[in-house]
C-alpha positions as CSV (number, residue, x, y, z in Angstrom):
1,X,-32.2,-39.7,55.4
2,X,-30.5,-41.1,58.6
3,X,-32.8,-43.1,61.4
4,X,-32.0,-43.5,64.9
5,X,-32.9,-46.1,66.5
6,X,-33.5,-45.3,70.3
7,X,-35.5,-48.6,71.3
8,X,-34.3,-52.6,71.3
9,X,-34.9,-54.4,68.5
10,X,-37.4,-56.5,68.9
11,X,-38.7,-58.2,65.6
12,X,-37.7,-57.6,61.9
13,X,-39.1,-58.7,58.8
14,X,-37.9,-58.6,55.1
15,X,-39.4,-56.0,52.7
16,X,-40.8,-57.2,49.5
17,X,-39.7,-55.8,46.5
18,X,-42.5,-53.6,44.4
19,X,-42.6,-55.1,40.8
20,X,-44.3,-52.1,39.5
21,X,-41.7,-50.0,40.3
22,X,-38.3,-52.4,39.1
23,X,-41.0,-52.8,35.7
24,X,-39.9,-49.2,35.1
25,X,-36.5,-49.3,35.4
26,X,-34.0,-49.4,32.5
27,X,-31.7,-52.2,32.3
28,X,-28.0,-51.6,32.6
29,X,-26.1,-52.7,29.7
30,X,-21.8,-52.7,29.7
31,X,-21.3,-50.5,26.1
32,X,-18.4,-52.3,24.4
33,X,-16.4,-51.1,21.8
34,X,-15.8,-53.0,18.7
35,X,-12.8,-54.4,18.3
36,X,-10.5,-52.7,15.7
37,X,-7.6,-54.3,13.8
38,X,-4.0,-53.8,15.5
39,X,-0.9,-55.5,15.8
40,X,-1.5,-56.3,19.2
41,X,-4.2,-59.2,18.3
42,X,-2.8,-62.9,18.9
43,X,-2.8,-64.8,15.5
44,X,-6.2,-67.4,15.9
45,X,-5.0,-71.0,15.6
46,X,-8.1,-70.9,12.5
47,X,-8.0,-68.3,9.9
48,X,-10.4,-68.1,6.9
49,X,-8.0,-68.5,3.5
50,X,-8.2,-67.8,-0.2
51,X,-5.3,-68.9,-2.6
52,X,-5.2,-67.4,-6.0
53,X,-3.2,-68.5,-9.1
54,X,-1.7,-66.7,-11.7
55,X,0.9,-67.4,-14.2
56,X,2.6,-64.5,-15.5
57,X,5.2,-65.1,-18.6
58,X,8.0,-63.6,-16.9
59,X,8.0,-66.6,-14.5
60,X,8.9,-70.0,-15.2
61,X,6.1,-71.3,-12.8
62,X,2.8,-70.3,-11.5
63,X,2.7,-68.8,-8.5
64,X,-0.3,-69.5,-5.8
65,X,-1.1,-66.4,-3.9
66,X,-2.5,-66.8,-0.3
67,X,-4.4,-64.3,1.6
68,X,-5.3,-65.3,5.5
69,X,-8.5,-63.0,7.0
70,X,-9.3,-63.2,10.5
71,X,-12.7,-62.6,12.0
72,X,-12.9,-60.2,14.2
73,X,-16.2,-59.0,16.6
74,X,-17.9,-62.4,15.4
75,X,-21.4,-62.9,16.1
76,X,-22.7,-58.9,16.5
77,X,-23.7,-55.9,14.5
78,X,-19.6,-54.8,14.2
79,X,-18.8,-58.5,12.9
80,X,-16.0,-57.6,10.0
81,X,-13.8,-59.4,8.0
82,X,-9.8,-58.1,7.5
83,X,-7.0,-59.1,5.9
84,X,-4.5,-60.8,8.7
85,X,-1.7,-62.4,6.8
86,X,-0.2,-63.4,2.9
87,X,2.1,-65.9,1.4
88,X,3.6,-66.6,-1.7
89,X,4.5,-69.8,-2.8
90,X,6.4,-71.5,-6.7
91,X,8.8,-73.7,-7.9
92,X,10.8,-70.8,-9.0
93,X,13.5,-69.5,-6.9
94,X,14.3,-66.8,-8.8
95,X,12.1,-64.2,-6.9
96,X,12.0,-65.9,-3.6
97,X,14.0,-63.3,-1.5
98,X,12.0,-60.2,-2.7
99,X,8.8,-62.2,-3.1
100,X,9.2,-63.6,1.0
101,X,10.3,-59.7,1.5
102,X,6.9,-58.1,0.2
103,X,5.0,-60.9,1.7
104,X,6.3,-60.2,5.5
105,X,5.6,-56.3,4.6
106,X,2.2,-56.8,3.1
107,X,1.4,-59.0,6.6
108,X,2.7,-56.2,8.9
109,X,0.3,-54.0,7.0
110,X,-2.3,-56.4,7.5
111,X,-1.8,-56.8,11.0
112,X,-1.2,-53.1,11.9
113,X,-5.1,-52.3,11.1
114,X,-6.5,-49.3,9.5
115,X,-7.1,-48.3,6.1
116,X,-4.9,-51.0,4.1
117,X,-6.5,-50.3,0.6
118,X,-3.6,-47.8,-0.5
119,X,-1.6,-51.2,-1.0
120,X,-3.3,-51.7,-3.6
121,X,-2.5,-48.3,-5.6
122,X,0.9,-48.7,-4.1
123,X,1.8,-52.1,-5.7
124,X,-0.2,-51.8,-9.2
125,X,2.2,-48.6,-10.1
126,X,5.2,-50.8,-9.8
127,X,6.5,-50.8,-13.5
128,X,9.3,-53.3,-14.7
129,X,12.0,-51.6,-16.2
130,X,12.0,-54.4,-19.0
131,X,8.6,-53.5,-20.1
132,X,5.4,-55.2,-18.6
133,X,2.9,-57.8,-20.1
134,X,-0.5,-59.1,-21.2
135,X,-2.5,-61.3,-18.9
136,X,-5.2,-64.0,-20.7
137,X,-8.3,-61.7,-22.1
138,X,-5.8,-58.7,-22.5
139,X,-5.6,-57.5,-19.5
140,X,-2.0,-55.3,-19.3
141,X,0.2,-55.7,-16.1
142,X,3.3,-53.6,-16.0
143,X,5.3,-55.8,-13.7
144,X,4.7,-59.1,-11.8
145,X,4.3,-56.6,-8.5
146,X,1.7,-55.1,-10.5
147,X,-0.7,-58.1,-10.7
148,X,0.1,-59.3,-7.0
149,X,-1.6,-55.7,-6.4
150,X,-4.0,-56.8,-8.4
151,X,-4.8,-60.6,-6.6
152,X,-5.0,-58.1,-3.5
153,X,-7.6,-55.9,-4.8
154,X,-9.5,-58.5,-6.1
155,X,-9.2,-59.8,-2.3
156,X,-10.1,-57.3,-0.7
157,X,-13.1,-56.4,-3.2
158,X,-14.5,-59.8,-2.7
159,X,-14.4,-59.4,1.3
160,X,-16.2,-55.9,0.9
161,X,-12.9,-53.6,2.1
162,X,-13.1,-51.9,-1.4
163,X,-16.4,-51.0,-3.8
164,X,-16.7,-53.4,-6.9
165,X,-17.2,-50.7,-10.0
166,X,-19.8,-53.3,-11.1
167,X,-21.6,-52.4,-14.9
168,X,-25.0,-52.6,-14.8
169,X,-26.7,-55.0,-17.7
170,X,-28.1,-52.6,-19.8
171,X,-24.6,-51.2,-20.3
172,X,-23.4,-55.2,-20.5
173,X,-26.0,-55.4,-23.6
174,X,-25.2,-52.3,-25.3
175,X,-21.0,-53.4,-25.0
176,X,-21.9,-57.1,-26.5
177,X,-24.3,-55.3,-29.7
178,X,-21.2,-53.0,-30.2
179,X,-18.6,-56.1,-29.9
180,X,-20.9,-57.7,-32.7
181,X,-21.2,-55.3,-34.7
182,X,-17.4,-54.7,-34.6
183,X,-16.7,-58.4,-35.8
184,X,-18.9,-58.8,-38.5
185,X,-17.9,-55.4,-40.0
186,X,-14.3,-56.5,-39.9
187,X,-14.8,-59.9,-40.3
188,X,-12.5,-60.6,-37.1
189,X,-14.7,-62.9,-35.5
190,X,-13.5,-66.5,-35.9
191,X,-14.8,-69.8,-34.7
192,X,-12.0,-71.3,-32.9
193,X,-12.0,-67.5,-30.7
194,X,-12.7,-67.6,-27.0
195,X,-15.6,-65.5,-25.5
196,X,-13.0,-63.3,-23.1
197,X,-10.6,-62.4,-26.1
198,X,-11.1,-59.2,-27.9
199,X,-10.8,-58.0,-31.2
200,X,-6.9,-58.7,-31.8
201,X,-6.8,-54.6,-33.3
202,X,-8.1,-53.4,-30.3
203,X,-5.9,-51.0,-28.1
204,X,-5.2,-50.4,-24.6
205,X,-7.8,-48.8,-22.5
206,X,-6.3,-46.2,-20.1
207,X,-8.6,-46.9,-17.7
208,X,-8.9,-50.6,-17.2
209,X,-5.3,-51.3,-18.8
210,X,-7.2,-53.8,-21.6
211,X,-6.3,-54.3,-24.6
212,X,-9.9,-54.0,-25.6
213,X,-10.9,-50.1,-27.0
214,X,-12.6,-50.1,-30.5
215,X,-13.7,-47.0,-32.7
216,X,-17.0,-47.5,-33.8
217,X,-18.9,-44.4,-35.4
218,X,-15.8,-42.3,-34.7
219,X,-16.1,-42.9,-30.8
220,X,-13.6,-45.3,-29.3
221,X,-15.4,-47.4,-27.1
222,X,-13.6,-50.0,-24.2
223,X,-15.2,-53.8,-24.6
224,X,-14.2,-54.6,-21.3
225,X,-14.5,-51.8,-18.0
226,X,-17.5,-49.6,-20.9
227,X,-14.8,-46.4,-20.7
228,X,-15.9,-44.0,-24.0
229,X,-14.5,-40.8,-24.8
230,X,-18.0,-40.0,-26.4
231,X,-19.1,-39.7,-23.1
């Protein structure tokens, strides 16, 4: 409401603010919104990095796989971790143009944001046309593009972007009684064998692509991922 004054000022006085009645009032916060992954984010001069070897036989040399995460939203409740940038580095030059190829594609990926787990999918149904191969512990790859899908799921599992299919120990301890029980009826166990190696007349699991599957009791039973077709 509007006051006019009609008489001359003379005097004034400041008025006191009421505590009681500012106690009551909500504060006023600024709502933020997380900040998502897009290409439009500057590259950090630091970037959190994992490097991951692997030495398939249809390479000369190893090849060291590095993923780059950056941070992003650090310090609050939408604090996340995502994939930013990869690199590929060997000896061998005989994949370096399609290896620094996939590597600049993966990155844009990366750097565009969203859902970047159908890379994985993408790149571990990549099948050589000369036939694929066995990692150590029997493990089946069907091209060298196959297991670099593979170092990336295993990235992105470890910084929580995908859901680790994790056995639980009860099903760890039924696996090892069956593995036993395997050996000793077949007498394949030997003492020079390594703990990760399987029975060497196991087949290939169509689930986890091991070379691990046994038939005990008529059921054929997977050592490695716990896949039966008895249910």
């Amino acid at each position: 409401m509007t006051v006019k004054i009609s008489n001359k000022i003379v005097g004034y006085r400041v008025k006191k603010v009421d505590p009681e009645a500012t106690e009551h009032q909500a504060p006023v916060h600024a709502e933020t919104k997380p900040v998502q992954m897009n290409e439009y984010i500057e590259r950090p001069d630091f970037l959190l990095g994992t490097t991951y070897k692997i030495k398939p036989p249809v390479a000369e040399h190893a090849m060291y796989i590095t993923i780059n995460d950056i941070l992003l939203n650090e310090g609050t409740d939408h604090e996340s971790r995502q994939p930013y940038e990869v690199f590929i580095n060997s000896k061998s030059m005989e994949h370096f143009q399609w290896v620094i190829a996939l590597t600049r594609v993966i990155s844009a990926v990366f750097r565009k944001g969203g859902d970047v787990t159908f890379l994985v999918e993408e790149l571990r149904s990549v099948y050589d046309p000369n036939g694929g191969y066995f990692k150590k512990g029997g493990v089946f790859m069907p091209s060298l593009v196959a297991e670099i899908g593979a170092v990336i799921e295993k990235h992105l599992k470890a910084i929580g972007l995908l859901e680790s299919e994790e056995m639980s120990e009860t099903t760890k301890r039924i696996l090892a009684e069956k593995r036993a029980e395997f050996e000793a009826s077949h007498s394949t166990a030997t003492n020079d064998e390594k703990a990760d190696d399987y029975p060497p007349n196991a087949t290939m699991c169509g689930k986890c692509s091991t070379k691990a599957v046994i038939v005990m009791d008529g059921c054929a039973t997977c050592l490695s991922c716990g896949d039966s077709k008895c249910g």
